[in-house]
C-alpha positions in Angstrom: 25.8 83.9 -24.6 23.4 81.8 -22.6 23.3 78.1 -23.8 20.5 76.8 -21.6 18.8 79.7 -22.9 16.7 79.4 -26.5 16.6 82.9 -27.7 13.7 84.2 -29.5 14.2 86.1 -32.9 14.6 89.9 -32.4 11.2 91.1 -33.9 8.0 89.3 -34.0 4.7 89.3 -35.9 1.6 88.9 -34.5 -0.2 85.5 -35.7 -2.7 85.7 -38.2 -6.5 83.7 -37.0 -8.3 82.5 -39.3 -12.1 83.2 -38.5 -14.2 80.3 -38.6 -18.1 81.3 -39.8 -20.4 78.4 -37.8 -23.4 77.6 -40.2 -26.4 78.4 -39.0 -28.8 75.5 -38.2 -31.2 75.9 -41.4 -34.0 72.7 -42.1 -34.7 72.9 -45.6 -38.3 72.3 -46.6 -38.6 68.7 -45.6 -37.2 69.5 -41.8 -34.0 67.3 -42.4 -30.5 68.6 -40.5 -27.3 69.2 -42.1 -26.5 65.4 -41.5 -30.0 64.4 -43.4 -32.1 63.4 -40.2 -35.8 65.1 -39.1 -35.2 66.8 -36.1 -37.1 63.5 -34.4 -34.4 61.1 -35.6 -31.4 59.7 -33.4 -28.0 58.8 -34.7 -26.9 55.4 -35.5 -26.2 53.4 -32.0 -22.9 50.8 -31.8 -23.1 49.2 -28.0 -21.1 46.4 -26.9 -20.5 44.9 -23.4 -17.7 42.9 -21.7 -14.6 44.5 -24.0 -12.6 45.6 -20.6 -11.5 42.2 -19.5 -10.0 43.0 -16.5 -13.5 44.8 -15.0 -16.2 43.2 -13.3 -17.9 44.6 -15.9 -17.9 46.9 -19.1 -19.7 49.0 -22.0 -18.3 50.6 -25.0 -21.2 53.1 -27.4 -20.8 55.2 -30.4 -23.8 57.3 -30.9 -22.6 58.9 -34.2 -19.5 60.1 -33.7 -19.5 60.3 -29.9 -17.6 57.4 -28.5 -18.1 56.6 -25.0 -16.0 53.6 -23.0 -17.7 52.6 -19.8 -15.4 49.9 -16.7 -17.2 48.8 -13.4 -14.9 47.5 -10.7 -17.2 46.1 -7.3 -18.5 45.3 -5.1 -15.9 45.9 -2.8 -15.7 45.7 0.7 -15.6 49.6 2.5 -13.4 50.5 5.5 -15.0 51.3 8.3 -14.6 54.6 8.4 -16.8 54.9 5.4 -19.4 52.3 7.0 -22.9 52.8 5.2 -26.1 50.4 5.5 -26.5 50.8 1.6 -24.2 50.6 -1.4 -22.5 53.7 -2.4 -22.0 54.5 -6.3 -18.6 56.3 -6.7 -18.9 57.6 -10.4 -15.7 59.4 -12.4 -16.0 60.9 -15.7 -13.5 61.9 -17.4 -13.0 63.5 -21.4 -9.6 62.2 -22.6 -7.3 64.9 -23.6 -8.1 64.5 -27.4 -11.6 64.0 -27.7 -13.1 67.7 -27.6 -12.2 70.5 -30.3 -10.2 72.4 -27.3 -7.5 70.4 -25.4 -8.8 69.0 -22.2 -6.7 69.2 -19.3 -5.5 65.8 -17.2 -7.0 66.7 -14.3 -10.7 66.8 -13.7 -12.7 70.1 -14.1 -15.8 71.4 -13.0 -17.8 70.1 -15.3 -16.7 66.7 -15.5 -17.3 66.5 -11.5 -20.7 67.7 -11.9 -21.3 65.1 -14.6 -19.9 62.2 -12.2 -22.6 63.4 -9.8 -25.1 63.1 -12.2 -24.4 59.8 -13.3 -24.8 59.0 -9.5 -28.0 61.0 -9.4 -29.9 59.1 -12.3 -27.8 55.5 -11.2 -28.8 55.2 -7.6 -32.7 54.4 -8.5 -32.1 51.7 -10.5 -29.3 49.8 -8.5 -30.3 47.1 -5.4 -28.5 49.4 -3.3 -30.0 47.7 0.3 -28.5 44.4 -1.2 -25.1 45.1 -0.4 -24.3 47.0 2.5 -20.8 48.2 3.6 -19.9 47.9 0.0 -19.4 50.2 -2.5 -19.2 50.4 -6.5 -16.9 51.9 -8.8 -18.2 53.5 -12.1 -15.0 55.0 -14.8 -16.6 56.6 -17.2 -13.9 57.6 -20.3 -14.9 59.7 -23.1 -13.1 59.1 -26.4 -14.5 61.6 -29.0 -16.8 64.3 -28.1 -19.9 65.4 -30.5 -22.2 67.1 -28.3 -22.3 67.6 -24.8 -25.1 66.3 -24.0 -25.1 63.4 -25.9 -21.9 62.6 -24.3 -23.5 62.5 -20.9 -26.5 60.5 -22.3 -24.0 58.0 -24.2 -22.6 57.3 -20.8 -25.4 56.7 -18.9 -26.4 54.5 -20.8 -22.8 52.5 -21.3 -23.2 52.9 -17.5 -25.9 51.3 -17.1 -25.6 48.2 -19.2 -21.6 47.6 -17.3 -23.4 47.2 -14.4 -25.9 44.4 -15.7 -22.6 43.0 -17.4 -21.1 42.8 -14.3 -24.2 41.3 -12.3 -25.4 44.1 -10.1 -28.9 43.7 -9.5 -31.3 46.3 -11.0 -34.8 47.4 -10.9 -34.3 48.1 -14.4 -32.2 49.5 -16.8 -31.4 53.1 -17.3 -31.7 54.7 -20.7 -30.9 58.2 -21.6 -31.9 60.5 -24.4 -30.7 64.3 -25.4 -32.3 67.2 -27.3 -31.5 70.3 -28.4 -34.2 74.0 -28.2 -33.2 76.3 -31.1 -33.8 79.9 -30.9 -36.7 78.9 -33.6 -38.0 76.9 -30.8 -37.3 73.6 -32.5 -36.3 70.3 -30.6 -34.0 68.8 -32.2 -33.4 64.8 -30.5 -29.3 64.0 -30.6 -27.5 67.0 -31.6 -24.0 67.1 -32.5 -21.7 69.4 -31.6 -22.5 72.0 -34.3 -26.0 72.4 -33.3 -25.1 72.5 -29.9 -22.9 75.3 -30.5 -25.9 77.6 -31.4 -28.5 75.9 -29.1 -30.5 78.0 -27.0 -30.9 75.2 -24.3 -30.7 71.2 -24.2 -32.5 68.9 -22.0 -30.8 65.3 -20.9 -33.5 62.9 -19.8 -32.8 59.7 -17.9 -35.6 57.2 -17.5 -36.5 53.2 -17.0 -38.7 52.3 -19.6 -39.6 48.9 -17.9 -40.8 51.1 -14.7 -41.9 54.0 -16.6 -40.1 56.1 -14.4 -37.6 59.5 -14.7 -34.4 58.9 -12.7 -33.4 62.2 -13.6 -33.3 65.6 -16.0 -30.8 67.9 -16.6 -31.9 71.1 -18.6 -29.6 74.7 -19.5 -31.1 77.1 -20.9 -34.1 79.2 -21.5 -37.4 77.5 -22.9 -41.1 77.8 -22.5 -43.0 75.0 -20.3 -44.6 73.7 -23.4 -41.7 73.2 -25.3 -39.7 71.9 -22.6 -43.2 69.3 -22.2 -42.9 68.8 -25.5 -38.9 67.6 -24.9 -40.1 65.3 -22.3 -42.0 63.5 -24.2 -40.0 63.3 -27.4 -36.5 62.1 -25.3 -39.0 59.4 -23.4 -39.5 58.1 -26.9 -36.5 58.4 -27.8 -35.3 56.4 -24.4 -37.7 53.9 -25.5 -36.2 53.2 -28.8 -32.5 53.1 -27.1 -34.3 50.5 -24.8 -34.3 48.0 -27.4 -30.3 48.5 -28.4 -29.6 47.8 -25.0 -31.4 44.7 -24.3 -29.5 43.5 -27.7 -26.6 44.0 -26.7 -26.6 42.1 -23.0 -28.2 39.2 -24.4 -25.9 39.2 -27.2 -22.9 39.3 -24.6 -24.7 36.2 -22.7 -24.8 34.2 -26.2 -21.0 35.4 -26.2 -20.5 33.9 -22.7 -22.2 30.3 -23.5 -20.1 30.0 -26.4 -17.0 30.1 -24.3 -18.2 27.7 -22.0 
């Protein structure tokens, strides 16, 4: 008998599933969502700045049940081999291993890659990037629970965003960032959760400077007409406007913070 060997039993039985039935997205007569909001509404935003004490600077949001955790290291000083008149943004996104339904693995996969490049994409407008030549800035971008895709990627936009004022990078402005949701019904619906966006028919991810009036960038799957997508726009600008406010709270909020020490 083979001891380093665990042997399995002689006969086995195949495992019994249980099939899950996803609810359809149904808005009863006054429009509201399974979780009681018009398909205009966001979620309840949480954002806080400066809880990484060992970054330059740092963001933590919870937009429902999405929970985003957001570290900025830089500037630092590039070698030079990587010599560049402007700053360079190096972004990494990562979904922890326990935050989606489905284990995530430890290394980075494709989407997670394409997300860090679109966190570069809608950054780079904002950020003084002639101000600091040869030097380059380091985004980590760590998502703790996952309730929507999309929202996930607008959650740390924004978390992105307000580390870098927390860490005193000069900006143009601030970057907000709003998501929505097109239904086969060819309703918009602003925030979705993960339910919804499991029968969505395509999503939009808006990212845009209220202060400038200006879209850094948009990120849209799916099939949609122009109007509706129009329509999306104009609705996630709003929406970006409103998340405007929560932002600005929250930095001068971590500045009180910061006199009070001193």
């Amino acid at each position: 008998m083979d001891r380093k060997r665990v042997n399995g039993p002689e006969t086995s039985v195949t495992p019994i599933f249980k099939k899950v039935e996803e609810t359809p997205i149904i808005l009863d007569a006054e429009k509201k969502r399974l979780d009681k909001r018009s398909v205009e509404d966001l979620r309840p935003i949480f954002l806080k700045s400066g809880l990484v004490t060992q970054a330059n600077g740092s963001a933590y949001i919870e937009i429902g049940n999405t929970k985003v955790t957001c570290a900025v290291y830089g500037p630092r000083q590039l070698k030079k081999a990587e010599f560049s008149p402007l700053c360079k943004l190096n972004c990494d996104f990562k979904f922890s291993t326990f935050s989606c339904i489905k284990r995530r693995g430890q290394i980075r996969d494709a989407e997670e890659k394409e997300f860090s490049q679109i966190l570069v994409e809608a950054l780079t407008p904002a950020v003084r990037v002639e101000l600091l030549p040869k030097s380059a800035i380091d985004i980590y971008v760590n998502v703790l629970e996952n309730d929507g895709t999309s929202s996930c990627l607008a959650a740390a936009i924004i978390a992105s965003s307000v580390a870098l004022a927390d860490a005193g990078i000069e900006m143009l402005d601030q970057v907000t960032a709003c998501s929505s949701i097109l239904t086969k019904e060819q309703h918009i619906l602003m925030d979705g959760t993960e339910k919804e966006e499991n029968q969505k028919e395509g999503s939009l991810v808006l990212s845009y400077m209220p202060s400038l009036n200006e879209v850094t960038h948009i990120l849209q799957n799916g099939q949609s007409d122009s109007a509706i997508t129009s329509k999306a726009i104009e609705q996630c600008i709003d929406g970006c406007s409103k998340i405007y406010s929560v932002m600005s709270n929250s930095l001068l909020q971590s500045l009180d913070r910061s006199k009070a020490v001193v």
